[in-house]
C-alpha positions as CSV (number, residue, x, y, z in Angstrom):
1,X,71.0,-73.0,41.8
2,X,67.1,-73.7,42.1
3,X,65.5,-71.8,44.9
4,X,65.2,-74.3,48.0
5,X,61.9,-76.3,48.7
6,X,61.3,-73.8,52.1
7,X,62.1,-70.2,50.4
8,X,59.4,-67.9,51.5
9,X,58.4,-65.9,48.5
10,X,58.7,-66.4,45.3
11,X,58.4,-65.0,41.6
12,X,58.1,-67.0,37.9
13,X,58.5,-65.0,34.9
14,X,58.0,-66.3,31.5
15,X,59.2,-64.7,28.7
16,X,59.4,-65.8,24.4
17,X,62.9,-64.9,23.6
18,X,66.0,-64.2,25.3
19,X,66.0,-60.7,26.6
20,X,62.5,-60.3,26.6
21,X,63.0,-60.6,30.2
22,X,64.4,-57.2,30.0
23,X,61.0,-55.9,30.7
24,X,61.2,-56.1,33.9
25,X,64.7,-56.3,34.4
26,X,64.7,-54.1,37.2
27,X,62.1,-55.6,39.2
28,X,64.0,-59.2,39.1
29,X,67.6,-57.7,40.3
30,X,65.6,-55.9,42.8
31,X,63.7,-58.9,44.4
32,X,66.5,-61.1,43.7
33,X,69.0,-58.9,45.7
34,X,65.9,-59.0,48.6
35,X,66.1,-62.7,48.7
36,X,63.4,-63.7,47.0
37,X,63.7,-66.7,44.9
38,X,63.2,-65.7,41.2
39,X,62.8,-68.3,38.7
40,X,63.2,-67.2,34.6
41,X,61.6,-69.3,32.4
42,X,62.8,-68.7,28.5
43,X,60.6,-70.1,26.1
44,X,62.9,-70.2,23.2
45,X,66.3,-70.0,22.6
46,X,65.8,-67.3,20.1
47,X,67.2,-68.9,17.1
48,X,65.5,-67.4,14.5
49,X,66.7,-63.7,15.5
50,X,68.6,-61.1,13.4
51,X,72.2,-61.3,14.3
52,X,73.1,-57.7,15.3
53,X,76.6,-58.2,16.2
54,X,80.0,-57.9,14.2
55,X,81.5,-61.4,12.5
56,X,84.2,-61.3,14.9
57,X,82.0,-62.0,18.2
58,X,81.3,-65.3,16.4
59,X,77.3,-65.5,16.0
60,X,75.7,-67.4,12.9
61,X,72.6,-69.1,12.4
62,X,74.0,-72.4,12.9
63,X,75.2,-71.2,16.4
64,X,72.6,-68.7,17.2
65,X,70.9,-71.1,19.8
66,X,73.9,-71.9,21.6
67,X,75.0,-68.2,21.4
68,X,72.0,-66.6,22.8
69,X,71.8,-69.2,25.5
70,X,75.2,-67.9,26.6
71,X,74.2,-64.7,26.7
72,X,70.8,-65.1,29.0
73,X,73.4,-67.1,31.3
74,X,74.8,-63.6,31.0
75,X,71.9,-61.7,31.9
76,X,71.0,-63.7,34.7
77,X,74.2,-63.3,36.4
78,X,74.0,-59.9,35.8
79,X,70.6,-59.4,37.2
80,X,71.3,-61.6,40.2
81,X,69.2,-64.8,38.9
82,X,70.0,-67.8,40.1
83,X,67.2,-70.5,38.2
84,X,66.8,-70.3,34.5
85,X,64.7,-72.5,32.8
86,X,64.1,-73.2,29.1
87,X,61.0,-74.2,27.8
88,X,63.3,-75.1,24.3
89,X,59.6,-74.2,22.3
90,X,60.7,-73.0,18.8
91,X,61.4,-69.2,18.0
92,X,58.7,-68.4,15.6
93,X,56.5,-71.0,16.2
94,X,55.0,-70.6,19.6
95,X,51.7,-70.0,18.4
96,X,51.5,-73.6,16.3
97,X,52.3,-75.5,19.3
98,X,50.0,-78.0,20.3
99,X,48.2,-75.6,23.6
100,X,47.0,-78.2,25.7
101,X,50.6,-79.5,26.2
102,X,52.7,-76.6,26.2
103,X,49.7,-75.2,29.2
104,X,50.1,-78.7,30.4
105,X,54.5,-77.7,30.8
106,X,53.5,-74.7,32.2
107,X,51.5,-76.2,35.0
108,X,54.6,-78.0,36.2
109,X,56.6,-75.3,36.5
110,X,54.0,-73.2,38.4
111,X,53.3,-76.2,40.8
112,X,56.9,-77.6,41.5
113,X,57.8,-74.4,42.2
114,X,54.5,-72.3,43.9
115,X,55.2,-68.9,43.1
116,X,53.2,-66.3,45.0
117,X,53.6,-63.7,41.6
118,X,53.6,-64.6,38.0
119,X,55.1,-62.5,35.1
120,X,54.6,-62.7,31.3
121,X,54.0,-60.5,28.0
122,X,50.7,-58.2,28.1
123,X,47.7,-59.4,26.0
124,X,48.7,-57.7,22.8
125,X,52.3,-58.8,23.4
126,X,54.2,-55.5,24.0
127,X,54.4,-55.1,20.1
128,X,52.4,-58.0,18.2
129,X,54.6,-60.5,17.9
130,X,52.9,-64.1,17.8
131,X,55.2,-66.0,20.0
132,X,54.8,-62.8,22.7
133,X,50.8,-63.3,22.3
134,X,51.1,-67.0,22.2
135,X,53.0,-67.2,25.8
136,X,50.9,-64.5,27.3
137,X,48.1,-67.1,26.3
138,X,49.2,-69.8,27.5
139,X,50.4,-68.9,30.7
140,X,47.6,-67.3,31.3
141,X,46.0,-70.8,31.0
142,X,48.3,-72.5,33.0
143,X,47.7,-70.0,35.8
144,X,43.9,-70.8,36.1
145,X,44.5,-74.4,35.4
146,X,47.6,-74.8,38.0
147,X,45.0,-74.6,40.8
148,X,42.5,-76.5,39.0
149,X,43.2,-80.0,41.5
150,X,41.3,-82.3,38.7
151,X,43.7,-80.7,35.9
152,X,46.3,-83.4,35.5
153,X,47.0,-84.6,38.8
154,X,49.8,-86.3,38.1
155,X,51.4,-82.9,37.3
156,X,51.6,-82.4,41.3
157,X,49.6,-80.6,43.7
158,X,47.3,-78.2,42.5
159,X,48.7,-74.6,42.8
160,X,47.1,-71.3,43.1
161,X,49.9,-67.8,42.6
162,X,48.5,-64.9,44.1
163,X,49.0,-62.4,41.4
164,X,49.8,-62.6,37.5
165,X,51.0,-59.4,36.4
166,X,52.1,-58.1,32.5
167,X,54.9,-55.3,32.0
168,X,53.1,-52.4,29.9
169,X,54.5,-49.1,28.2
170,X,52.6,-45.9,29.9
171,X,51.6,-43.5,27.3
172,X,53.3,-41.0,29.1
173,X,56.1,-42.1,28.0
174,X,55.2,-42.2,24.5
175,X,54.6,-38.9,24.5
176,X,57.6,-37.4,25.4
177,X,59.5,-39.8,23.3
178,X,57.6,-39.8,20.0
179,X,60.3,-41.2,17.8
180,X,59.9,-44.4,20.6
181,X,56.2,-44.1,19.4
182,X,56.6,-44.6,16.0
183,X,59.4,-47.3,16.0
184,X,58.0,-50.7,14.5
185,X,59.7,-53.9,14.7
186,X,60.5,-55.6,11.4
187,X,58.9,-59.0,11.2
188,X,58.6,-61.4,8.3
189,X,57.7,-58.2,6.5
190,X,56.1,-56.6,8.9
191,X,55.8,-53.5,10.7
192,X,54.9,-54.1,14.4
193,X,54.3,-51.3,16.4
194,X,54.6,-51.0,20.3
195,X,51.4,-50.7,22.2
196,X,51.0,-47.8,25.0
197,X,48.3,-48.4,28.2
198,X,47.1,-45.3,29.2
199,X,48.7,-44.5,32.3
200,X,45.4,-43.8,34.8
201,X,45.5,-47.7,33.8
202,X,48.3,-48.9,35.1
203,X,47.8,-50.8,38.4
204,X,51.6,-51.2,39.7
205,X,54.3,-48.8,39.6
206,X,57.5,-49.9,41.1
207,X,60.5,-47.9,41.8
208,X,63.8,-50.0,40.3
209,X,66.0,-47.1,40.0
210,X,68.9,-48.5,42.5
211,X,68.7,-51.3,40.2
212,X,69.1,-49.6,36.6
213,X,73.1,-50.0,36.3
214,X,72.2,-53.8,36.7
215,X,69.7,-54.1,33.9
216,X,72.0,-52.1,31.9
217,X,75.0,-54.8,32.2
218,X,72.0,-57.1,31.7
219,X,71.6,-55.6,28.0
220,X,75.2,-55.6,27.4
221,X,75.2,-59.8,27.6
222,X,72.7,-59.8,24.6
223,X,75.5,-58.5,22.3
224,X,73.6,-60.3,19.0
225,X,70.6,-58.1,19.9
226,X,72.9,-54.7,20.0
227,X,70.6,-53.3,16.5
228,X,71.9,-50.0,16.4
229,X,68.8,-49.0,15.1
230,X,66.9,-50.7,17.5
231,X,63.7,-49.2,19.4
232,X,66.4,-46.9,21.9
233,X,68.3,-45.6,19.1
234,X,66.6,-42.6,18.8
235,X,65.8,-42.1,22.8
236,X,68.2,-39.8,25.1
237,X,70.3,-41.9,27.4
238,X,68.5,-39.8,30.2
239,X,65.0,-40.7,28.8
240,X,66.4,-44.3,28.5
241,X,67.6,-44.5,32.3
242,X,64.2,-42.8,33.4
243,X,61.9,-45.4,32.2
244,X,64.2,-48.2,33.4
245,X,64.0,-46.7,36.8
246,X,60.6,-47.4,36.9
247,X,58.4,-50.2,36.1
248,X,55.2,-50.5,35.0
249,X,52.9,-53.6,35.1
250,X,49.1,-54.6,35.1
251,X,47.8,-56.8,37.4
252,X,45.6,-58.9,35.1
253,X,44.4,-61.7,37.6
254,X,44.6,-62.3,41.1
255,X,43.2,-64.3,43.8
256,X,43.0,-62.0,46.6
257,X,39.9,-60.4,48.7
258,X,41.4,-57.2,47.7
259,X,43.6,-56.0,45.5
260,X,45.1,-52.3,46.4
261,X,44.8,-50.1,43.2
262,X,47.2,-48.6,42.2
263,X,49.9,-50.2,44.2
264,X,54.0,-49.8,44.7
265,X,54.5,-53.3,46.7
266,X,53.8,-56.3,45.1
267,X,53.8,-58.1,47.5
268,X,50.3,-56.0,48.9
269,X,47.9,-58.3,50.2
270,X,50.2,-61.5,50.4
271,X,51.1,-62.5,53.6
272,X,54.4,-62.1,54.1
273,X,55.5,-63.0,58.0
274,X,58.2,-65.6,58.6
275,X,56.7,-69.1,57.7
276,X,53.8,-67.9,55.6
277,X,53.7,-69.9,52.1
278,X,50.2,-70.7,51.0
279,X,49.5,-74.7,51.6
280,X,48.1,-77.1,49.0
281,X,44.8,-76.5,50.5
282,X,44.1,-72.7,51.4
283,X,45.6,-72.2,47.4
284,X,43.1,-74.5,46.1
285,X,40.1,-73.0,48.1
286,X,41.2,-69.2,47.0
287,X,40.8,-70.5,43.3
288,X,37.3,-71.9,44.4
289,X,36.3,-69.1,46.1
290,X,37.7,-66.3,43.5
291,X,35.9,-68.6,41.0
292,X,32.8,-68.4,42.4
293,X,32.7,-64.8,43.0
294,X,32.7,-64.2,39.2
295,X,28.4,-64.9,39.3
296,X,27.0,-64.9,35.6
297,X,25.4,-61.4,36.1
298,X,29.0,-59.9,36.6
299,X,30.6,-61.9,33.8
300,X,27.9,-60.6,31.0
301,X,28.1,-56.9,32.8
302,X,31.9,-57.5,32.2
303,X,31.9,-58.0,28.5
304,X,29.8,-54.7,28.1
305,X,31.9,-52.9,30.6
306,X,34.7,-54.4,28.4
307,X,32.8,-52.3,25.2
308,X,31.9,-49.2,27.0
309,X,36.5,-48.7,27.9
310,X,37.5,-49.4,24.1
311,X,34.9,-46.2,22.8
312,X,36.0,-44.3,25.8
313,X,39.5,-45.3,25.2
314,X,39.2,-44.2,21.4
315,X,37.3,-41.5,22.0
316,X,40.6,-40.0,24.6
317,X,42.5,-40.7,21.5
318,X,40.4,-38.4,18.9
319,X,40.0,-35.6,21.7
320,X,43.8,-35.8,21.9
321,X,44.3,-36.1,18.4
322,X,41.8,-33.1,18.4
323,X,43.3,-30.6,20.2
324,X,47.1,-31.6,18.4
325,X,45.8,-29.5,15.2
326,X,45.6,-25.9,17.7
327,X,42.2,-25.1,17.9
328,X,41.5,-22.0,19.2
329,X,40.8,-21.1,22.5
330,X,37.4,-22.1,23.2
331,X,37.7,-25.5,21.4
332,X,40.9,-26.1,22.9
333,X,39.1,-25.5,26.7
334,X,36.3,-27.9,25.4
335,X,38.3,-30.6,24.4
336,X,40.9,-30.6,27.7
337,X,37.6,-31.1,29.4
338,X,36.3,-33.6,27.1
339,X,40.0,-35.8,28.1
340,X,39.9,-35.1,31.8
341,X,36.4,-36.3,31.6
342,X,37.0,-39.5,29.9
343,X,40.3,-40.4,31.8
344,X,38.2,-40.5,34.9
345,X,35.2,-43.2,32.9
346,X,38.5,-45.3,31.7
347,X,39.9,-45.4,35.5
348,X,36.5,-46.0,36.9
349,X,36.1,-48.8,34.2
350,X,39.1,-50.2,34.7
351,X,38.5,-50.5,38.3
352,X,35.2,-52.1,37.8
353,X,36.3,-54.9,35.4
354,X,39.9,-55.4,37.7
355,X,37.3,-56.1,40.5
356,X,35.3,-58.6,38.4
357,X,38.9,-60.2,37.1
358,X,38.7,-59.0,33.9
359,X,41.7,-57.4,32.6
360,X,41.3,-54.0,31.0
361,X,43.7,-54.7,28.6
362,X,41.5,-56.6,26.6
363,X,39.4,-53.7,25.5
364,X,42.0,-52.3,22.6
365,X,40.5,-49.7,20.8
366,X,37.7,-49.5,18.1
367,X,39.9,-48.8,14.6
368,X,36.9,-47.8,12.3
369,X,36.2,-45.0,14.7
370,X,39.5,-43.8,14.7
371,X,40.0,-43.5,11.3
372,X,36.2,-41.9,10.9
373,X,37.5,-39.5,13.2
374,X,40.7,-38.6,11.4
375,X,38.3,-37.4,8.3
376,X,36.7,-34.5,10.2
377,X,38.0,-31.5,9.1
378,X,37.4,-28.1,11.1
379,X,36.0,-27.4,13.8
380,X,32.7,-27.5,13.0
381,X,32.9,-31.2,11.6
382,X,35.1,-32.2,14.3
383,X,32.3,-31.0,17.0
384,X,29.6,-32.6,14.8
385,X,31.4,-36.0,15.0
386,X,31.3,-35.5,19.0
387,X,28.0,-34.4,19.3
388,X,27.0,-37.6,16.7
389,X,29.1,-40.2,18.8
390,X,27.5,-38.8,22.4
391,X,24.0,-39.5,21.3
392,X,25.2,-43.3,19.9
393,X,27.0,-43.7,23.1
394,X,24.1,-42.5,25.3
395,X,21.3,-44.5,23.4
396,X,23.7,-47.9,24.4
397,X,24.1,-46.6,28.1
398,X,20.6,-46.7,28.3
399,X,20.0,-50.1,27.0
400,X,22.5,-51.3,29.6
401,X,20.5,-50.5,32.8
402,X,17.7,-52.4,31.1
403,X,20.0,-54.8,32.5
404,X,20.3,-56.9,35.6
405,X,23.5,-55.8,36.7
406,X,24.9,-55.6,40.5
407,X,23.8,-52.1,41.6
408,X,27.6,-50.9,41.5
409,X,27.2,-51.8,37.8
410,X,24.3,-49.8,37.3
411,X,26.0,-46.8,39.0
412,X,28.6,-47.4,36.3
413,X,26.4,-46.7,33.7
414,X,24.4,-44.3,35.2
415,X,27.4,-41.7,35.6
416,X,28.6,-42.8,32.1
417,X,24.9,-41.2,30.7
418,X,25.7,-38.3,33.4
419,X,28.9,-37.4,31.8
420,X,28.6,-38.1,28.7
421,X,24.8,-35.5,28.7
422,X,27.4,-32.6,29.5
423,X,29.8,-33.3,27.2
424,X,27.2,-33.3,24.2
425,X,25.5,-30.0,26.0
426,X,29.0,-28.5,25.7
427,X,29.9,-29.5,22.2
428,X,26.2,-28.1,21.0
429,X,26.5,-24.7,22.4
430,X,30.1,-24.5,20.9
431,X,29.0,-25.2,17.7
432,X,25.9,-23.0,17.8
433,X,28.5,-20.4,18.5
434,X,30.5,-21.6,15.5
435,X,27.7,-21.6,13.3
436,X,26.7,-17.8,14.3
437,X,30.3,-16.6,13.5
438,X,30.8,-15.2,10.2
439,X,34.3,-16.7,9.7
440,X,32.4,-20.2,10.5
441,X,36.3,-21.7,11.7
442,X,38.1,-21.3,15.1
């Protein structure tokens, strides 16, 4: 049953396939047992899937549509879902769809049914898979363009959600579960691997463990899906029912004055007394306004901040990737410095482009480096590459205060050059050492 027209709060999530939704399985049971009304919106049927499951449970290609819709009907009821909607967009072929209309179907959704949160696939898609990158795309359109009021007007009245949030994998976890890590997907002859967000990026935590055994009876109704080498087959059931108790997300646009980071509530800056849904008008004036406080000056400063995460995000990769080959002591204590130093840039990066509504997400990582990286051999090349990559990274934090950034900006830079300095001061006076040593190796 579709939530009624005077629910209070409500939640859309849109998802490729069925049981995508999984993702934040936890976090619909728990809102939809609250009250809430919580609308899943399936963009495919899934027809195109691997069949997982023994003949006798009676999936085939011919009936793969028909048998995976029974089984999200499943899920829902599992989860406590009462609205599921189909978008019936081909499996496969989400990102050949003509954009402007499948945005356009979006809209509807998002302005019949004026959901304060929005949910879909990260940026990257989880794991690269075009359809999850095609919907996170396209939602993300329809979210600015729902409370656009001369976007298609005859779609309804324009409509501005709060908060559109992506479900992410914390590196954390990847690390204690390496063989998750290094699972790919198989794809048209592909290998696709999952993507972790370093977790001093994450912006939402949310505690779903009361809500775990449903998301588990969730997974049970996707029986076709049940790979038995799938991406949990070589995790610990208690490592399993750890990460589902908790879920995190990114909170990739909003259109609040302020946005609490990190946050456990969701609902954190949305009014929420009886009666309080946000009218036509005050949800069109918050897209204005939010709009408007993006000034040109901030938007340029963003795409630069947006450069300065992805080397300081590689660069927390090599130092880790560093100090995995057990370097002695003194290079060991120079690199766990060189890590704590650079996960507090990325948070204070994150933080800066979050507040400009730029999602940190879209920073990735800078490949060539990486692999440059992975050719250093001992210490004394490995300290060399640092030392070499400080003074490239200090010469560009210069240029950037030739620039007319907001003075919070500047600051940004500023303690970049700071920090960076003593980290190239540190790695030279190691390697001076190095190079006195007679052994020349740590």
């Amino acid at each position: 049953m579709p939530p009624s027209p005077d629910t209070q709060r409500r939640i859309l999530a849109i998802f490729a396939h069925p049981d995508d939704e999984l993702a934040i399985g936890g976090l619909l049971a728990r809102y939809a047992a609250e009250g809430v009304a919580v609308t899943l919106a399936c963009a495919t049927r899934g027809e195109a899937a691997t069949i997982y499951s023994p003949p006798e449970y009676g999936a085939t290609p011919e009936n793969l549509a028909q048998v995976r819709t029974r089984e999200m009907e499943c899920c829902c009821a599992a989860l406590g879902i009462e609205d599921l909607r189909w978008l019936d967009w081909p499996d496969g072929g989400v990102a050949g769809l003509d954009r402007d209309q499948a945005t356009a179907q979006v809209v509807g959704l998002l302005r019949a049914l004026r959901p304060q949160l929005l949910f879909t696939h990260p940026e990257h898609g989880g794991y690269p898979h075009p359809d999850h990158i095609a919907v996170h795309q396209i939602v993300l359109a329809a979210w600015q363009a729902a409370a656009d009021p001369a976007y298609r007007p005859e779609l309804g009245a324009p409509w501005a959600a709060a908060k559109l949030y992506v479900r992410v994998f914390p590196a954390s976890f990847f690390e204690s579960n390496p063989a998750f890590a290094q699972f790919r997907v198989q794809l048209n002859g592909q290998q696709l691997p999952f993507f972790a967000t370093p977790d001093e990026e994450i912006s939402t935590t949310l505690d779903v463990s009361a809500w775990v055994e449903r998301r588990m009876a969730a997974w049970d109704c996707h029986r076709s899906q049940h790979n038995p080498q799938g991406m949990w087959s070589e995790v610990s059931d208690e490592a399993r029912r750890d990460y589902t108790s908790r879920e995190a997300l990114q909170l990739i646009a909003h259109r609040l004055p302020n946005a609490p980071q990190p946050e456990s509530d969701l609902w954190a800056g949305i009014a929420s007394s009886a009666g309080a849904a946000l009218a036509e008008e005050a949800s069109a004036a918050a897209a204005a306004e939010a709009d408007a406080s993006i000034d040109a000056a901030s938007a340029a400063a963003g795409d630069r901040l947006l450069i300065a995460l992805r080397s300081r995000r590689t660069y927390l990769l090599i130092y880790q990737d560093f100090l995995k080959s057990s370097p002695k002591p003194d290079f060991a204590e120079l690199l766990t410095t060189l890590i704590d130093h650079t996960q507090e840039l990325i948070a204070l990066l994150s933080g800066a482009l979050r507040r400009i509504d730029r999602s940190p997400l879209r920073a990735g990582l800078n490949e060539k480096l990486l692999g440059q990286a992975g050719s250093r051999k001992g210490a004394a090349g490995k300290l060399n590459f640092i030392i070499v990559g400080a003074a490239r990274n200090l010469e560009w934090y210069a240029q950037q205060l030739a620039h007319n950034d907001p003075p919070a900006i500047k600051a940004i830079w500023q303690e970049l050059i700071t920090v960076e300095t003593q980290d190239q001061q540190l790695a030279k006076e190691l390697l001076a050492l190095i190079e006195q040593s007679t052994g020349n190796n740590l």
